[in-house]
C-alpha positions in Angstrom: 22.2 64.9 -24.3 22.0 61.0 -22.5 23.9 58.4 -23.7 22.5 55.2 -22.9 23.3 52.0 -21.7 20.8 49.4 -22.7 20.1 46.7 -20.5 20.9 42.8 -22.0 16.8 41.9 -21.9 16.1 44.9 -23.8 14.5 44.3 -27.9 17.5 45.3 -30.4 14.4 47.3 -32.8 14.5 49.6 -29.4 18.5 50.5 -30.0 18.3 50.1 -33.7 15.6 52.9 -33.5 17.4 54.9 -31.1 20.6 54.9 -33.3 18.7 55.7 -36.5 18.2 59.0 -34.5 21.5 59.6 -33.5 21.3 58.5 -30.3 24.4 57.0 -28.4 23.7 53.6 -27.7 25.7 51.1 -26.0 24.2 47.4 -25.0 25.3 45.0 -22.6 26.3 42.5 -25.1 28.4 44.6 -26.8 30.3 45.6 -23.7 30.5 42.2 -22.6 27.8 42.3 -19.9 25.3 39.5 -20.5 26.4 37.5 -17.2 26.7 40.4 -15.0 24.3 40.5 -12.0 22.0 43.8 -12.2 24.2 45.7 -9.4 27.3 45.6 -11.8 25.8 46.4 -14.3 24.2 49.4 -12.8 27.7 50.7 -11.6 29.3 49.5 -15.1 26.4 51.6 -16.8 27.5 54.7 -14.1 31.4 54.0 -14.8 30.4 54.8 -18.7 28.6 58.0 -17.6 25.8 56.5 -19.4 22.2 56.4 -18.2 20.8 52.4 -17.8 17.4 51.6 -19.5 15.9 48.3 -18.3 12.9 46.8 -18.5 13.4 44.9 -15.5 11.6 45.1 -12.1 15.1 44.1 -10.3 16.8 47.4 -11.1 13.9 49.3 -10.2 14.8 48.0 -6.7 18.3 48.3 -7.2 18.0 52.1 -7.9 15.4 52.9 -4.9 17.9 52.0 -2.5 20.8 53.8 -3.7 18.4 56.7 -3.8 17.7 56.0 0.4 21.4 55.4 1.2 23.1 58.4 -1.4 25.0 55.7 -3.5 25.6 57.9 -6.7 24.3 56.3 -10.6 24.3 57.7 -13.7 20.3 57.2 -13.7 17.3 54.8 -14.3 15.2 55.3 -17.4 12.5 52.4 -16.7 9.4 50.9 -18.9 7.6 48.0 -18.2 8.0 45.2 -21.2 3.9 45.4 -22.1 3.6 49.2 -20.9 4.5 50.3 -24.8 5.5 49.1 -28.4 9.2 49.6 -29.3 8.2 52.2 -31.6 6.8 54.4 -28.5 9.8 53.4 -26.9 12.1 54.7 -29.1 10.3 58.2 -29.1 9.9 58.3 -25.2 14.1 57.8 -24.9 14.9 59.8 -27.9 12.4 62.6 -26.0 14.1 61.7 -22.7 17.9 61.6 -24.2 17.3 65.6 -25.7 15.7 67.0 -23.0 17.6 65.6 -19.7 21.4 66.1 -19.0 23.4 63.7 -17.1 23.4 65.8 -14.2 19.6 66.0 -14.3 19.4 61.8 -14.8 22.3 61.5 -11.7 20.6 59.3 -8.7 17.2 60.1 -10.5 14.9 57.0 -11.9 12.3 58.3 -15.2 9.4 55.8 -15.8 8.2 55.1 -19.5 5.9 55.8 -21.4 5.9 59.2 -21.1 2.5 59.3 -21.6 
């Protein structure tokens, strides 16, 4: 199972969900990440073995060219902000966080909704 790290800009009904399920949840504010720059935080989110989910366009970017140059990450679980409600969010990652291992997430980006 994924455990996730969740990205500061992303809605707290999103994690609350996620934990009601029993998924392992960790957000950038509670690790003390709000003023990292998106590269950290991508490598903190790896150092935690957890997988990043952002709704940001910047990571998507971020992640691409690790993939091109073989820099290692935990994985990129992305969804646009107005792609889906928080409730379809919630079931997309729970979905994603059962099914996938870390080794299937490693150097890998998943786009949400699932569909």
């Amino acid at each position: 199972m994924l455990r996730l790290y969740m990205d500061v800009h992303i809605k707290a009904g999103i994690t609350a969900g996620l934990r009601r399920r029993g998924i392992d949840v960790v957000t950038a504010q509670e690790d003390g990440g709000t003023r990292l720059e998106d590269v950290v935080l991508l490598d903190r989110a790896t150092g935690l073995q957890r997988v990043l989910f952002s709704q940001d366009d910047d990571f998507l970017a971020i992640a691409r060219e690790r993939q091109a140059t073989g820099v290692f990450f935990a994985g990129l679980i992305y969804g646009h902000q107005l792609a889906a409600t928080v409730g379809k969010y919630v079931l997309d990652l729970e979905v994603v966080c059962q099914v996938l291992d870390p080794e299937d997430m490693a150097n890998r980006i998943e786009y949400l909704p699932l569909g």
